[in-house]
One Martini backbone bead per residue (centre of mass of N, CA, C, O) as a GRO file, in nm:
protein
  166
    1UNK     BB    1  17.386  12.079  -4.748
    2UNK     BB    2  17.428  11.790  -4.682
    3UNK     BB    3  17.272  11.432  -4.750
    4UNK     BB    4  17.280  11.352  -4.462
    5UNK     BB    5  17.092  11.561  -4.355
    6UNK     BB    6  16.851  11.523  -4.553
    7UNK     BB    7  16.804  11.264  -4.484
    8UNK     BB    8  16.765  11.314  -4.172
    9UNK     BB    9  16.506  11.521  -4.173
   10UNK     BB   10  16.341  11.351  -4.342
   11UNK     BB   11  16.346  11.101  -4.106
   12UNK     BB   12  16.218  11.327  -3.899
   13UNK     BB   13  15.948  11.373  -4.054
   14UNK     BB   14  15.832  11.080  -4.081
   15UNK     BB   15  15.839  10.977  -3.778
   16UNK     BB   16  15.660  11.218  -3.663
   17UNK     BB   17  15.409  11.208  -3.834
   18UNK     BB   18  15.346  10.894  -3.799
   19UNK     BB   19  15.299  11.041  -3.454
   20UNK     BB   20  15.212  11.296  -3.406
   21UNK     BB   21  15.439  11.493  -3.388
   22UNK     BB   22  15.610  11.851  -3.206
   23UNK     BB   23  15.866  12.028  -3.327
   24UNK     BB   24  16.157  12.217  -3.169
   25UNK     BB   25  16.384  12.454  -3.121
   26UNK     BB   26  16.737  12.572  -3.041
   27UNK     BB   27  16.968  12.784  -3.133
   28UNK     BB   28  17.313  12.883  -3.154
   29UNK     BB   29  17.583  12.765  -3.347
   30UNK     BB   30  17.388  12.749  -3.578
   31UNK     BB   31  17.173  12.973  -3.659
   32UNK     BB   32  16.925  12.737  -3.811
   33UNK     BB   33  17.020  12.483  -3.918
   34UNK     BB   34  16.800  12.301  -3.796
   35UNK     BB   35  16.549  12.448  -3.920
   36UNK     BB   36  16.632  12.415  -4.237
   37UNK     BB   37  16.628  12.120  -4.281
   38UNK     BB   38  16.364  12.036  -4.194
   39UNK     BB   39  16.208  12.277  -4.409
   40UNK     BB   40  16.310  12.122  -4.683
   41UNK     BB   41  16.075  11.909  -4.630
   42UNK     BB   42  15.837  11.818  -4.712
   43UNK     BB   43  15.582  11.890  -4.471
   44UNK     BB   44  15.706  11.988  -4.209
   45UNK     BB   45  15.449  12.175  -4.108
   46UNK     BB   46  15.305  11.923  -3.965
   47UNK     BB   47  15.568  11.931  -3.714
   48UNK     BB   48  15.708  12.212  -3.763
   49UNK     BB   49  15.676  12.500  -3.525
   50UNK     BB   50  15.972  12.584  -3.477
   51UNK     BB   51  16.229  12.865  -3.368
   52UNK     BB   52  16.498  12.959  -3.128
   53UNK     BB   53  16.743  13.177  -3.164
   54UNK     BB   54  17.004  13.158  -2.960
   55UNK     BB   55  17.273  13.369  -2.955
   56UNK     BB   56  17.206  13.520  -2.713
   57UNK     BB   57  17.173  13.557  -2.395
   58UNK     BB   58  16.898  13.757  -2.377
   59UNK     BB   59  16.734  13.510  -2.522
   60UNK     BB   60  16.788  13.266  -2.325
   61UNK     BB   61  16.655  13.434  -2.103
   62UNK     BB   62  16.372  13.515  -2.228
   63UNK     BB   63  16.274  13.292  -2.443
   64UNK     BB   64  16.393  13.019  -2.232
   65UNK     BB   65  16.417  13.068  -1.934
   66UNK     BB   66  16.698  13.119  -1.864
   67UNK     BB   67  16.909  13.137  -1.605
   68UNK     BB   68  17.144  13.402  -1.537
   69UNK     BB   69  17.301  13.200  -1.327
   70UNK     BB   70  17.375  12.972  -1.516
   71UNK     BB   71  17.542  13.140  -1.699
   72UNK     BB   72  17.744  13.242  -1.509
   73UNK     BB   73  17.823  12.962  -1.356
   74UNK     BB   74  17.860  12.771  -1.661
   75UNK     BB   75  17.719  12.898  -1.917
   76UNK     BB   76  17.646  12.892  -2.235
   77UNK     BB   77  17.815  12.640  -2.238
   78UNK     BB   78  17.576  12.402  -2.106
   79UNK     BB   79  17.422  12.148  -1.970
   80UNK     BB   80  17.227  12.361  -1.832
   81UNK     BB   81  17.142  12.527  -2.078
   82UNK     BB   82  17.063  12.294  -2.282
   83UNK     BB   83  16.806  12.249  -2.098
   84UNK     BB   84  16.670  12.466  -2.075
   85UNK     BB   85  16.655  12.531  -2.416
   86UNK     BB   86  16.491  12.276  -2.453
   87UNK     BB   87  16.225  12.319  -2.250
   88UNK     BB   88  16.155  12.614  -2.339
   89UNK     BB   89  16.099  12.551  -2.656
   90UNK     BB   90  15.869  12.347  -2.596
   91UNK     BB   91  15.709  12.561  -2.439
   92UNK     BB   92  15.693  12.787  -2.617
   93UNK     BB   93  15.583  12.616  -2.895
   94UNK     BB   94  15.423  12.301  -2.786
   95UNK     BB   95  15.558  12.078  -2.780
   96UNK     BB   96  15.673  11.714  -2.791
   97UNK     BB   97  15.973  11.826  -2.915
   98UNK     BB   98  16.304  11.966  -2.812
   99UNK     BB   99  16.578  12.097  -2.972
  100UNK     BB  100  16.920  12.191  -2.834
  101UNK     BB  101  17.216  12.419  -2.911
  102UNK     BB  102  17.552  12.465  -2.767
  103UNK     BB  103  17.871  12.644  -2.885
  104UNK     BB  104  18.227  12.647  -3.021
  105UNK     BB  105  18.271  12.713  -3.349
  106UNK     BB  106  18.464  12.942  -3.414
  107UNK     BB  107  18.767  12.992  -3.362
  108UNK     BB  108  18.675  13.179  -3.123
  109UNK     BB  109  18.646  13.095  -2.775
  110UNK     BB  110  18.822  12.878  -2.660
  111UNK     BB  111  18.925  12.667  -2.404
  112UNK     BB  112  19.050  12.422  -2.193
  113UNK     BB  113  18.781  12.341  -2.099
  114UNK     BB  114  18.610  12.474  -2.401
  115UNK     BB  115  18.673  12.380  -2.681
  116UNK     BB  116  18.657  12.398  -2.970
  117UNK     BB  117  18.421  12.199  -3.073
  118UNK     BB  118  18.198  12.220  -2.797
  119UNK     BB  119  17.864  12.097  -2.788
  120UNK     BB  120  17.524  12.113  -2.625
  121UNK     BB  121  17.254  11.868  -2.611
  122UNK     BB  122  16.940  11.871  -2.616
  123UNK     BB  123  16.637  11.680  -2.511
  124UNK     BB  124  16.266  11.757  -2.511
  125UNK     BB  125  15.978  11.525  -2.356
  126UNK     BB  126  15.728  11.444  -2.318
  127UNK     BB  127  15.712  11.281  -2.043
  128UNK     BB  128  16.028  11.324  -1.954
  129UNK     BB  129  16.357  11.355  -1.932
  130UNK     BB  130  16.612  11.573  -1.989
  131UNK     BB  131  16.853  11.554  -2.201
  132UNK     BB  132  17.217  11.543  -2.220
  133UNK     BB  133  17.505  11.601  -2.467
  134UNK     BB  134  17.840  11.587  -2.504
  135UNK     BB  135  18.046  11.702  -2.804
  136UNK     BB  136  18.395  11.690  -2.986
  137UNK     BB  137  18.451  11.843  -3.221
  138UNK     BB  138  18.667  11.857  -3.502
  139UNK     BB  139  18.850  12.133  -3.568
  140UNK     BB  140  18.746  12.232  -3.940
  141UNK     BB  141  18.567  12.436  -3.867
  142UNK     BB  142  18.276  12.645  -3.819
  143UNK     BB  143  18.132  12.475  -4.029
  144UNK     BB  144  18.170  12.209  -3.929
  145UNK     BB  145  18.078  12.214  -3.667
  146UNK     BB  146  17.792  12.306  -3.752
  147UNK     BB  147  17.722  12.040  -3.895
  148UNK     BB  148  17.765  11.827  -3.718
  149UNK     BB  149  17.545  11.969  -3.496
  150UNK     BB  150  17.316  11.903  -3.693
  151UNK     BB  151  17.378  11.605  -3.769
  152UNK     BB  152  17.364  11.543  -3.418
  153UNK     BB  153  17.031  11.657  -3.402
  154UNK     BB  154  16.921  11.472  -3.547
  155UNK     BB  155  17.004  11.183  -3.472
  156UNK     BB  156  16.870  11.202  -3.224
  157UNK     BB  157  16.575  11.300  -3.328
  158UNK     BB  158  16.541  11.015  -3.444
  159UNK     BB  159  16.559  10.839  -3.259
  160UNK     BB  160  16.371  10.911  -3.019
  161UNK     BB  161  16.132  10.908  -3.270
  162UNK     BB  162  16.202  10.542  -3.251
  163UNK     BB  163  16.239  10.492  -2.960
  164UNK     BB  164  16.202  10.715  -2.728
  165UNK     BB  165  16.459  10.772  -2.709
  166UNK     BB  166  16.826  10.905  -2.614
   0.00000   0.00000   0.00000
């Protein structure tokens, strides 16, 4: 984990805690990067309630809600997938907002229309609209990719628990 993701992770549970909200995740592409990142700071249990890692398809269908029509029409890596995943993980965990990532890791996997490191973040927020967007990291591997997704997932959820917005 760099400094920045850590300092990141740092600034979203002091955030949380000065608000008393409580933070989920749904990782799939990070594989709980951004979970892990989030519990390395002290006190983190009074707002991080966890995470469910949707790495596979049937994991997005039965504990995130995707509907399965959902993943068929658009694909696992979609702004429908994304939104879905994190509406259903603030659902299934109870919490004030949960970060949702689903992306193409690499090496392989990307296609002309979903090449390597394309990745959708989606935001769900206690009484707002679920926010989602599409992000394009440069392919400088797999590990690179999945970074880049943990800290452009903090800083959203920085962002969100600072100003209200996405």
């Amino acid at each position: 984990m760099n400094d920045e993701i850590r300092t990141l992770a740092k600034q979203v549970i002091e955030a949380a805690g000065r608000q008393h909200l409580t933070i989920a995740t749904a990782e799939s592409c990070t594989g709980g990067g951004i979970g892990a990142a989030l519990t390395s700071v002290s006190g983190s249990s009074n707002v991080f309630e966890g995470g469910i890692i949707s790495y596979a398809d049937d994991v997005k269908i039965n504990l995130l809600d995707v509907p399965k029509k959902t993943i068929k029409k658009h694909g696992a890596v979609s702004q429908q997938t994304a939104k879905t995943m994190a509406e259903g993980a603030r659902k299934a965990l109870s919490t004030d907002i949960a970060i949702s990532v689903t992306g193409i890791a690499g090496p392989k996997g990307g296609t002309k229309e979903k090449p390597v490191g394309t990745v959708w973040i989606g935001l769900a927020q206690k009484g707002c609209d679920t926010k989602v967007e599409c992000f394009i990291f440069a392919d400088k591997g797999r590990e690179s990719v999945r970074a880049d997704t943990t800290q452009q997932a903090l800083k959203l959820l920085k962002q969100a628990l600072n100003t209200g917005e996405y």
